[in-house]
C-alpha positions in Angstrom: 135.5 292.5 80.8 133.7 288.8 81.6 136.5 286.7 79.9 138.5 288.7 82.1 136.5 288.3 85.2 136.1 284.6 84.1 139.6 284.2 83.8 140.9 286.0 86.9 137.8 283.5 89.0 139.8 280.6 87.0 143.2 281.2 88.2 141.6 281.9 91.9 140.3 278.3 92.1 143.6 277.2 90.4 145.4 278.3 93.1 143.0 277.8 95.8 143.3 274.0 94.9 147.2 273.9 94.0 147.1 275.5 98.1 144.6 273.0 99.1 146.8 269.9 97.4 149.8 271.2 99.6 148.4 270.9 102.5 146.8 268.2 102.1 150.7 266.9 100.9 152.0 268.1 103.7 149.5 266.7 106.2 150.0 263.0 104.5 153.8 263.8 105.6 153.3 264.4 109.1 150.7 261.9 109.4 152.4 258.1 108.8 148.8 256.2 109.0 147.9 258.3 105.9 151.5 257.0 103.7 152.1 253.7 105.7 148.4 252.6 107.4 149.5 248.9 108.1 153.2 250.8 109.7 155.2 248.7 106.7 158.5 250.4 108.0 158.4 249.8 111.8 160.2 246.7 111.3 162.1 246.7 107.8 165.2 247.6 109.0 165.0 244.7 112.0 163.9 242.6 109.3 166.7 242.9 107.0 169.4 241.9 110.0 167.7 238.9 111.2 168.2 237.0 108.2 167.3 233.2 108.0 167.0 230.5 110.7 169.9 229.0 111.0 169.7 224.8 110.3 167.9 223.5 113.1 166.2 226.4 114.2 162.7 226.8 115.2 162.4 230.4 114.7 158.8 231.3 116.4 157.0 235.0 115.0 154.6 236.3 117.6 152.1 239.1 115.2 150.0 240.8 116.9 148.8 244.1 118.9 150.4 246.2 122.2 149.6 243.0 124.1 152.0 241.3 122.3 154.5 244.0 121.8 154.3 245.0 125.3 155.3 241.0 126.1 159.0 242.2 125.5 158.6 245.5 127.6 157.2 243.7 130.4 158.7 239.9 130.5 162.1 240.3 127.9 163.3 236.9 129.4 160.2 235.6 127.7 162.0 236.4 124.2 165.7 236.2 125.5 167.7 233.6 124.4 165.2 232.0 122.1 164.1 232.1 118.8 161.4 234.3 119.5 160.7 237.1 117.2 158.2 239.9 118.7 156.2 241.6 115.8 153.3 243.4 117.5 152.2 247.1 116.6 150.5 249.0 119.3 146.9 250.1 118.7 147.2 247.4 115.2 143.6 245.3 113.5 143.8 242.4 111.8 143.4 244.1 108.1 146.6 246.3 109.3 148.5 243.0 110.5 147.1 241.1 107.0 148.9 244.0 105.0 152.5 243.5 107.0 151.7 239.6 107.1 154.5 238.9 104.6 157.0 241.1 105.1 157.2 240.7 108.9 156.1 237.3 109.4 156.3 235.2 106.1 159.6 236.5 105.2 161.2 235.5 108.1 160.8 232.0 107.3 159.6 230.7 111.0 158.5 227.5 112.1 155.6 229.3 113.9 153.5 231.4 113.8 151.9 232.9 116.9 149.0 235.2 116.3 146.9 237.3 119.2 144.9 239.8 117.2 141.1 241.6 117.0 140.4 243.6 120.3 141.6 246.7 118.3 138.8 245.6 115.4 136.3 245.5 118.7 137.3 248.9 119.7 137.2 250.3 116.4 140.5 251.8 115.9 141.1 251.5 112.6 136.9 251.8 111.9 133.9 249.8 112.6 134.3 246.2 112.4 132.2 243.4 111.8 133.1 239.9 113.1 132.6 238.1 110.0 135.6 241.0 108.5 138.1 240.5 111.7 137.1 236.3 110.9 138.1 236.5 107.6 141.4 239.1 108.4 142.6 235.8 110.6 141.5 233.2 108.4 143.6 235.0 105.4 146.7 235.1 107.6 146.5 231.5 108.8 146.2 230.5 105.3 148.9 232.2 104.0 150.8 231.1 106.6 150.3 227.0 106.1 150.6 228.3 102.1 154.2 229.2 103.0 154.8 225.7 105.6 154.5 228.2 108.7 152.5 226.2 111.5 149.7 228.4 112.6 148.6 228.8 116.7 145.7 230.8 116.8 145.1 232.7 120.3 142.1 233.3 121.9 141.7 237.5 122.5 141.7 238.3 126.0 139.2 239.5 128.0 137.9 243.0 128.2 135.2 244.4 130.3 135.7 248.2 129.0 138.3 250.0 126.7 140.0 252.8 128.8 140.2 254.5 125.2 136.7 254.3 124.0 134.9 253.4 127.0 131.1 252.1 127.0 131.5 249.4 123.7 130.5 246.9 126.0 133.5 244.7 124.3 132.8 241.0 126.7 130.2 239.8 124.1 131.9 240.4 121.3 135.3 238.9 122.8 133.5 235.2 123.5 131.9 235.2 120.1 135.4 236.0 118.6 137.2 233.6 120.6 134.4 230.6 120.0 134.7 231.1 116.1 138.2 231.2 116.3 138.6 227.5 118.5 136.2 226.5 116.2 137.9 227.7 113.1 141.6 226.5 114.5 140.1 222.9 115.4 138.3 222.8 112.0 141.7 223.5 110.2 144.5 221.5 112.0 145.7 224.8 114.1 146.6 225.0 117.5 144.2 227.0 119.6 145.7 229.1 121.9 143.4 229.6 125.2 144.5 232.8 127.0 141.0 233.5 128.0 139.8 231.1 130.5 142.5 231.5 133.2 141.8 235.4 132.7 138.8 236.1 132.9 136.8 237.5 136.0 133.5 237.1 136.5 132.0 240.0 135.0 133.7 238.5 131.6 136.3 241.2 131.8 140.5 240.8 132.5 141.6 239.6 136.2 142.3 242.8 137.9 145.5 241.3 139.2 146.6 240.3 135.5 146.6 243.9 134.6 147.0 247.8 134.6 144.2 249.1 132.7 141.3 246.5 131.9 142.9 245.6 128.8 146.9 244.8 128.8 148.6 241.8 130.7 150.9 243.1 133.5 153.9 240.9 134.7 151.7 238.5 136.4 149.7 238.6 132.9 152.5 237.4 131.2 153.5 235.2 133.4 150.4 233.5 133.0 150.4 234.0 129.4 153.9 232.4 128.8 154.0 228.8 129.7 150.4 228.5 127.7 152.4 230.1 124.5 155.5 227.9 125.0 153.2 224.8 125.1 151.3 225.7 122.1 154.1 226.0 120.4 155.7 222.5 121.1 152.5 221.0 120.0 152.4 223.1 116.6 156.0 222.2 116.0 155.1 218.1 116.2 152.6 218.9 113.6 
């Protein structure tokens, strides 16, 4: 009678975990960030048709966040008729952008490089982050970028009083310390330093209201600001 109760308590938990495996199956299913964290397949398929610059090209990858994927939303003539490749993931950090670095940037054989990350690391999405792991998450893309002959321009993060998300991290610090390792880091290296900040910022350290919607994210006028700094960053990385 106990092997039998044994074994009938064996096949229980058996089964308990064979249901337990299938759910948690079928929640890694309906949950991308759990079978593609660093969203590999958002852009494999645009990756595939753009194909390699054509002679005399100088094809220009922008990797970064919603701030820059929300660029083409918000100012498309920005991108149109250019070179210009958009590659930003809403809500992406820099160890997310590090994974897709290749595939969506180094693949694509640009000239340039544009990258605007670490406000999500600030805000935590993806996990608390310290700056010395967002430092080294920007370093490792810049240097596999000049590994592969891409020109790197390292932007400055934006300002940001408050996350509308995860409101009272008390991000302004964190942004200028950020933003001074990186100048220093980009000067230090031969990059171009990309200064979005300064003409942004209010005087409580956080976004222009008029350069946004939220506290975080350019508007038009954001972009409009944003763009002719971009363009002349990258005629000074390309005469690198």
């Amino acid at each position: 009678m106990k092997r039998n109760k044994h074994i009938s308590l064996l096949i229980m938990f058996m089964v308990s975990g064979l249901c337990v495996n299938a759910q948690n199956s079928d929640s890694a299913k309906e949950d991308p960030m759990l079978t593609d964290w660093a969203n590999l397949a958002r852009f494999h398929e645009d990756n595939q048709k753009v194909g390699l610059p054509v002679m005399g090209e100088n094809r220009v990858v922008f990797m970064g966040n919603s701030i820059t994927e929300g660029w083409s939303y918000a100012m498309p003539d920005f991108f149109a008729g250019k070179p210009y490749i958009n590659r930003g993931i809403s809500g992406q950090t820099t160890p997310q952008m590090l994974i897709r670095f290749r595939p969506d940037v180094v693949d694509l054989k640009p000239a340039v490089v544009v990258i605007l990350a670490g406000i999500n690391d600030i805000a935590g999405n993806t996990g608390p982050s310290t700056q010395k792991m967002i430092q080294d998450n920007l370093a490792s893309m810049a240097e596999i970028a000049r590994a592969n002959g891409i020109r790197v321009v390292l932007s400055s993060v934006l300002p940001a009083w408050d996350f509308p998300w995860k409101p009272g991290m008390q991000p302004a610090e964190k942004v200028i310390a950020l933003n001074s390792w990186i100048k220093t880091y980009a000067l230090a290296n031969g990059y171009i330093y990309l200064d979005y900040f300064s003409p942004m910022v209010d005087d409580r350290l956080g976004l222009k209201a008029e350069f946004t919607y939220d506290g975080v994210h350019p508007n038009l006028a954001g972009y409009q600001v944003m763009a002719p700094l971009a363009e002349k960053a990258i005629q000074q990385a390309l005469k690198k």
